[in-house]
NUTI-753069 format. One record per residue (C-alpha): x, y, z; residue in one letter. Coordinates in steps of 0.1 Angstrom, whole numbers, padded with zeros to 4 digits, always signed. Example, Ala and Ser with C-alpha at 12.3 -4.5 7.8 and 13.67 -1.06 7.14 Angstrom:
BEGIN
+0123-0045+0078A
+0137-0011+0071S
END
This chain:
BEGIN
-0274+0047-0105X
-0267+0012-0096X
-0241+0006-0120X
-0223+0033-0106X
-0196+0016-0082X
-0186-0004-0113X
-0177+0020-0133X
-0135+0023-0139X
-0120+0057-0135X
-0126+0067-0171X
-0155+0053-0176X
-0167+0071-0139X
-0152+0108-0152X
-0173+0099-0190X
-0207+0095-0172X
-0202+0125-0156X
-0195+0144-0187X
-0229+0129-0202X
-0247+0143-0170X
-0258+0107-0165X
-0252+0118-0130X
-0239+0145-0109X
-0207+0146-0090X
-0228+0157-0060X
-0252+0121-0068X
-0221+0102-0069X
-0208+0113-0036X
-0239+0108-0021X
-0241+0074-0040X
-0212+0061-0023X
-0218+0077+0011X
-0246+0062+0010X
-0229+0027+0004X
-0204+0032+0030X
-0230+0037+0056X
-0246+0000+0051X
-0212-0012+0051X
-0204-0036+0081X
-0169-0041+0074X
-0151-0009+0091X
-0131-0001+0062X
-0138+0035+0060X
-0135+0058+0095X
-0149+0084+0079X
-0170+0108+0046X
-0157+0141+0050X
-0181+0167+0049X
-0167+0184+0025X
-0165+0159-0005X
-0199+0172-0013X
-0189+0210-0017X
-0154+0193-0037X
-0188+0176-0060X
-0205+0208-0060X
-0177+0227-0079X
-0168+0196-0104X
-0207+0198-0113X
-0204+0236-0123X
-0172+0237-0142X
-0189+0208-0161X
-0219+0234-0166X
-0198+0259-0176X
-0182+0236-0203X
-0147+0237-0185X
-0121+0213-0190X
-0120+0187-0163X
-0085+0169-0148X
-0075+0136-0150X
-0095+0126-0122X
-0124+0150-0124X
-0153+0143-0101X
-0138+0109-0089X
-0143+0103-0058X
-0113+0086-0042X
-0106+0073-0003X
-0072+0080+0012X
-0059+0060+0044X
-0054+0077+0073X
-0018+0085+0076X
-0021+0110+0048X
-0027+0143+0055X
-0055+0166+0043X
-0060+0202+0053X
-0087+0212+0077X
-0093+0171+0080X
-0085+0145+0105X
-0062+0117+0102X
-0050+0098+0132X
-0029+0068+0117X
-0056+0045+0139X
-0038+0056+0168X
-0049+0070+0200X
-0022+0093+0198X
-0035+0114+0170X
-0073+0108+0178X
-0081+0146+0176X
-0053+0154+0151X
-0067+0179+0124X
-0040+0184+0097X
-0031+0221+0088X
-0015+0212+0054X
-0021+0187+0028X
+0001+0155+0016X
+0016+0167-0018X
+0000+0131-0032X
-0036+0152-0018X
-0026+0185-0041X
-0019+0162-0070X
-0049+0145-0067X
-0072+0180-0061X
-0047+0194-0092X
-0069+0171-0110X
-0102+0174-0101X
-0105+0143-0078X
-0130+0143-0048X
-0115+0129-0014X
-0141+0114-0004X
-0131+0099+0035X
-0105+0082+0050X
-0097+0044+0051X
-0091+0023+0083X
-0057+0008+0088X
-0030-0012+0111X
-0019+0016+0137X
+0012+0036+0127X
+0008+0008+0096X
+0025-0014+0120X
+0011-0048+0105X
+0001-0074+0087X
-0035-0081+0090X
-0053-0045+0102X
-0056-0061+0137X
-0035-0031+0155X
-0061-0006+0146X
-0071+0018+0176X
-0103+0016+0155X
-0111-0021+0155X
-0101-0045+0130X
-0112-0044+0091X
-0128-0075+0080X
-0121-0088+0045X
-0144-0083+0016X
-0148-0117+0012X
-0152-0134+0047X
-0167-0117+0076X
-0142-0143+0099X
-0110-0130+0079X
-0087-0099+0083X
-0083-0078+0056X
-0049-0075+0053X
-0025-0048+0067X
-0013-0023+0073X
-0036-0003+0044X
-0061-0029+0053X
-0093-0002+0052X
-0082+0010+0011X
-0083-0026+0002X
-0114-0039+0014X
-0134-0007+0011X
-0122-0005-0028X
-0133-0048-0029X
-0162-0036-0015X
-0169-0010-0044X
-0173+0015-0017X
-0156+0045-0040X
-0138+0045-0073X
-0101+0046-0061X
-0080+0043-0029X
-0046+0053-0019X
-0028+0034+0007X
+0011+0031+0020X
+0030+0003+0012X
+0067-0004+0037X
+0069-0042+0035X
+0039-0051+0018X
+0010-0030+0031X
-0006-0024+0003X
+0003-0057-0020X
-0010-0081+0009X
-0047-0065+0013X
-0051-0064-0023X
-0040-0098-0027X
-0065-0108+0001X
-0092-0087-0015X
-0087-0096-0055X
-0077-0062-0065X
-0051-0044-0079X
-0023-0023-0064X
+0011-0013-0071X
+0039-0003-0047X
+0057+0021-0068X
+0098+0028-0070X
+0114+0041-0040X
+0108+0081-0046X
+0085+0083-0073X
+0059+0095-0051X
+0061+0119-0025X
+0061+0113+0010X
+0055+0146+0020X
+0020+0149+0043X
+0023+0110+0050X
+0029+0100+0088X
+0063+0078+0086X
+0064+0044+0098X
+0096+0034+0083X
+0110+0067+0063X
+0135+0047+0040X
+0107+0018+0034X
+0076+0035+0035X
+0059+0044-0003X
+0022+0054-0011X
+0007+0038-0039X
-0032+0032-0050X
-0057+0005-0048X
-0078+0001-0077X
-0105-0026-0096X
-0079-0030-0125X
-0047-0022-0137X
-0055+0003-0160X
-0067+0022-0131X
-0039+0021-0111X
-0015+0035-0138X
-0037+0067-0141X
-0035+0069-0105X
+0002+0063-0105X
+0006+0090-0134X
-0009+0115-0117X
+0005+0111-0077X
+0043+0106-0090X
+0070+0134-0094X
+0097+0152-0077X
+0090+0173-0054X
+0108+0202-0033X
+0090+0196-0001X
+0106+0161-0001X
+0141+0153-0013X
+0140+0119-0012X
+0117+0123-0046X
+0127+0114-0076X
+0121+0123-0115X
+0097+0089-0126X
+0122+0077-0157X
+0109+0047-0172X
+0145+0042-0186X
+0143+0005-0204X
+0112-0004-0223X
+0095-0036-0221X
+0092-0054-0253X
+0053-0056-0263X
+0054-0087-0276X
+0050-0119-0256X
+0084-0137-0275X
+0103-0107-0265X
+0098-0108-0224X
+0119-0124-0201X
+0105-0134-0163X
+0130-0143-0139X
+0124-0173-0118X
+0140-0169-0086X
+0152-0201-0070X
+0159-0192-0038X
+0118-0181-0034X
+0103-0213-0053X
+0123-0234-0030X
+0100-0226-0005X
+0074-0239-0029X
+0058-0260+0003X
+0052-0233+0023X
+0031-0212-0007X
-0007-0220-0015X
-0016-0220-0052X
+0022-0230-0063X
+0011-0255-0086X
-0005-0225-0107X
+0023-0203-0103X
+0042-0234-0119X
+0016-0239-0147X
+0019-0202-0156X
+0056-0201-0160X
+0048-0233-0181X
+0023-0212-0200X
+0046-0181-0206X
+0075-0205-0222X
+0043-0221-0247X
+0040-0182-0256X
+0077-0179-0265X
+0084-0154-0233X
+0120-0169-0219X
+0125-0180-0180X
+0153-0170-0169X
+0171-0187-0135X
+0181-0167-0108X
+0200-0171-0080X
+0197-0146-0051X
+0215-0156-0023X
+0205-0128+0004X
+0171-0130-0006X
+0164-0154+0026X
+0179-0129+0047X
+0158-0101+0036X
+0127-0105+0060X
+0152-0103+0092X
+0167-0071+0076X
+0136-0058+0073X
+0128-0062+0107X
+0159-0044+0118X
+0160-0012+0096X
+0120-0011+0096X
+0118-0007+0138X
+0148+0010+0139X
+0135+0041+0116X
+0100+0034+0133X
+0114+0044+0172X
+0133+0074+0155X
+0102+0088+0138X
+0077+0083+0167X
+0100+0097+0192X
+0083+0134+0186X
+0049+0116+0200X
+0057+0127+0236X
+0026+0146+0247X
+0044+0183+0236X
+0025+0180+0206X
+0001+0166+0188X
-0023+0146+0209X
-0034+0155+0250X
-0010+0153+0280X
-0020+0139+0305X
-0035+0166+0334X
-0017+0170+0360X
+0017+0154+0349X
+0047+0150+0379X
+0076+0158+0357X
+0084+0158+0322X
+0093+0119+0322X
+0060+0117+0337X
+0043+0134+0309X
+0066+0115+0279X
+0061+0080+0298X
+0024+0086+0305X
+0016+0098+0272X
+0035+0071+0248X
+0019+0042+0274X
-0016+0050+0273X
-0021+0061+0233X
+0001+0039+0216X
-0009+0007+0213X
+0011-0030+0223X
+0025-0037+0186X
+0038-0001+0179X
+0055-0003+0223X
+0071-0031+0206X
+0088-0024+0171X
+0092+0010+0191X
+0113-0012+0221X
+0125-0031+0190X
+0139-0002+0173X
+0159+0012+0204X
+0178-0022+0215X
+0189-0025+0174X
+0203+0014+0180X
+0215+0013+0212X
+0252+0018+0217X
+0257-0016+0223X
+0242-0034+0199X
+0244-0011+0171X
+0270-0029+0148X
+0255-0063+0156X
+0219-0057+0141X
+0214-0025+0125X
+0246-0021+0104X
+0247-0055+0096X
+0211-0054+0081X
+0223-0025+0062X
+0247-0044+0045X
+0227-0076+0039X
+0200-0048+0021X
+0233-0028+0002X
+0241-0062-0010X
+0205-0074-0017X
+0205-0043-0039X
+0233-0051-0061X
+0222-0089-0060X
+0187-0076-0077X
+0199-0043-0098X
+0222-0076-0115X
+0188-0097-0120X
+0174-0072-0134X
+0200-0065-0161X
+0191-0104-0176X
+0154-0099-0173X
+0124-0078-0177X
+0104-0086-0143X
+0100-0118-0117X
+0072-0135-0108X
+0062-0137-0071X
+0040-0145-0048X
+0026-0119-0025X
+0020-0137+0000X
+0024-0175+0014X
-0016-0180+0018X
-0048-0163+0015X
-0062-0144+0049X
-0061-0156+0082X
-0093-0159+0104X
-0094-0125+0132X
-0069-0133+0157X
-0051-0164+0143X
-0018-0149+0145X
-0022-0123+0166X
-0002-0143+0194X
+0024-0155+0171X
+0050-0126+0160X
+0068-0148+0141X
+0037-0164+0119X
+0026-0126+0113X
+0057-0113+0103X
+0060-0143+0079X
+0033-0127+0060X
+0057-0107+0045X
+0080-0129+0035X
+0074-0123-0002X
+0071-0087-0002X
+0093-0070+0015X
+0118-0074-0009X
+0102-0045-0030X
+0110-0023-0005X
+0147-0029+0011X
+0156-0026-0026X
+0136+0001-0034X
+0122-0015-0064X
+0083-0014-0082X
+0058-0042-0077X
+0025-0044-0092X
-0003-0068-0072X
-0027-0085-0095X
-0053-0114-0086X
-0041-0147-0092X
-0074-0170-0080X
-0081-0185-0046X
-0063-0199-0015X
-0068-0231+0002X
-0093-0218+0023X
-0114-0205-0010X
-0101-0171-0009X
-0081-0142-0027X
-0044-0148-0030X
-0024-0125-0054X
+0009-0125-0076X
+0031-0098-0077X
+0053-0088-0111X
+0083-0074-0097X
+0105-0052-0116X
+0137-0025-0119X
+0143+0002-0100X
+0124+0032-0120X
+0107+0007-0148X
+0076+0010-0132X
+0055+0014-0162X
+0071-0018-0176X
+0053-0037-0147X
+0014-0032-0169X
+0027-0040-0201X
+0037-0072-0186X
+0003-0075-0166X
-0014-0071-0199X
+0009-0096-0211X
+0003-0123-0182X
-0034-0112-0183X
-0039-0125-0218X
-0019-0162-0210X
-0042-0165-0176X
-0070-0166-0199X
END
């Protein structure tokens, strides 16, 4: 039994086919682990992951066929909706909120036998960087008690560092699932724009905003991503997953694109001298670098923080007190009751992209900000889709550094949104990126590379991985 949180998913679904354990011992197993746990990853074990165990243990006494993800039990952050279950985003808002319909990612993952286990801790609205704007408190990193985690799906990363289950699923709109893996040394990937469906997933940023899991490895997180991706009808941004160009399986037959305009900033990112070595490394192993030049890349963090706020004051505009969360008792008028509902439950960071958001659409201002970061991301497209069309995958960075210490940024917008300089590329394009480990920091911990690739080619992104995988060793 103590072996237990290491096990991969496989390896997990193979022990309980041997009855080396039960489904209902695993559940407890890890229940059991999240309850020592300091860190405040998970907000909750539902109740009913041990009933979900219960049935996995007889169809495997019955000889039946189990799913992909049979008797797994897997965390899910708490913007994603499962029936009869809370989920309140980490926001007073939707404290009490008990969902009457499941995510579609949720029926995918049930579809296949997996056990949802609890729900993860995360930045509120997954507005942030660091998993400091929780209503819930702030998640500390797996590896430093004085460190964030990593937002906004701060709670999936640590509690899946933390061995605390065998899977997580988090949300990813500018980096929010790359950055706490990178901070935790795990693995994530933030799939193509509409390969998974965002139907059951409270929006932060509708056109940004993609769920994607959390895993110990990389093979891991392409079961996961096999089974949560697909069109579907309830959401028609979805897409068909088409891996439509094949990466070569051969080291001599790769080509990484090494985008100038990102490595000129080489001062401002920890760890660059390795970065530099494994480009080195790749060229020794006959895979070609290949020079790019992006010119609106620099321009992609401000666009970013247009379009991301703008959609964000759109979505949460149907948070007024009508539905969802308590009114306030006795209001004066209706602007009472939408003014004293939105000022006490949401907190200061979501006010602001929310305050954000309307000045970008206001009448005024419109064609200033908002349809000028539209163009800068039409054009960052086309820049990339053209990149793309000389070379199989870049190499970045995920993030500048490893974590900051609790509230060293909090007071500093500017420093925080920084933190995304590397990632938010990913999703104004609408492109995959797969997170992998890539050693420590300057301050001794995690910091994480990210493989980059086409729109659609997301399982290009692990045959690369393996590649890369075999030259870091």
């Amino acid at each position: 039994m103590t072996e237990i949180h290491n096990l991969s998913i496989n390896e997990y679904i193979k022990a309980l086919k041997d009855k080396k354990f039960s489904a209902v011992d695993g559940v407890k197993y890890f229940s059991d682990r999240i309850k020592k746990d300091h860190r405040n990853a998970v907000i909750e074990v539902f109740q009913s992951a041990t009933d979900a165990a219960k049935k996995i243990d007889e169809k495997i006494k019955k000889g039946e066929k189990l799913g992909k993800l049979g008797g797994v039990p897997i965390l899910i952050k708490d913007n994603i909706l499962y029936k009869g279950h809370k989920a309140s985003a980490a926001s007073k808002m939707l404290g009490d909120f008990v969902s009457p319909y499941s995510a579609t990612i949720v029926e995918k993952m049930l579809a296949e036998d997996a056990i949802i286990l609890g729900r993860t801790n995360m930045d509120e609205f997954a507005m942030g960087a660091t998993g400091e704007t929780s209503s819930l408190g702030v998640t500390l990193n797996s590896k430093s008690d004085k460190h964030v985690a990593g937002g906004s799906s701060s709670g999936a990363a640590s509690a899946m560092a933390a061995n605390l289950c065998i899977a997580c699923i988090g949300t990813d709109t500018g980096g929010s699932i790359r950055c706490p893996a990178a901070w935790n040394e795990i693995y994530s990937i933030k799939p193509t724009y509409g390969s998974i469906s965002r139907y059951g997933i409270i929006a932060y940023a509708s056109g940004l905003d993609q769920a994607g899991p959390v895993t110990k490895n990389a093979n891991d997180a392409k079961i996961m991503l096999d089974v949560l991706r697909g069109k579907d009808p309830h959401d028609m941004t979805s897409i068909e997953a088409k891996n439509t160009k094949t990466a070569p399986t051969k080291k001599a037959g790769i080509k990484i694109g090494f985008i100038k305009d990102v490595w000129k900033h080489k001062d401002t990112i920890q760890g660059f001298d390795r970065f530099q070595k494994l480009f080195d490394d790749l060229k020794k192993h006959g895979v070609e670098i290949v020079p790019l030049t992006i010119k609106n890349i620099d321009l992609a963090l401000a666009a970013y923080y247009i379009i991301a706020p703008a959609e964000a004051s759109s979505n949460l505009a149907r948070f007024d007190g009508v539905r969802y969360t308590s009114a306030p008792k006795q209001p004066k008028n209706l602007g009472d009751l939408y003014i004293s509902t939105r000022t006490e439950n949401f907190g200061d960071e979501v006010k602001h992209r929310i305050n954000l958001g309307n000045y970008v659409l206001s009448s005024g201002y419109f064609d200033a900000y908002y349809g000028k970061a539209k163009q800068v991301q039409a054009a960052l497209k086309n820049e990339m889709a053209a990149a793309f069309e000389k070379c199989d995958a870049v190499i970045l960075p995920v993030t500048p550094g490893d974590a900051p210490k609790i509230g060293e940024k909090t007071t500093d917008k500017i420093a925080m949104y920084l933190i995304d300089l590397f990632t938010i590329v990913a999703n104004v394009v609408g492109v995959p990126s797969l997170c992998r480990p890539f050693g420590m920091g300057d301050q001794g911990l995690p910091i994480g590379l990210q493989i980059m690739g086409a729109h659609g080619h997301d399982d290009n992104l692990f045959e690369i991985e393996k590649l890369i995988s075999e030259v870091l060793k």
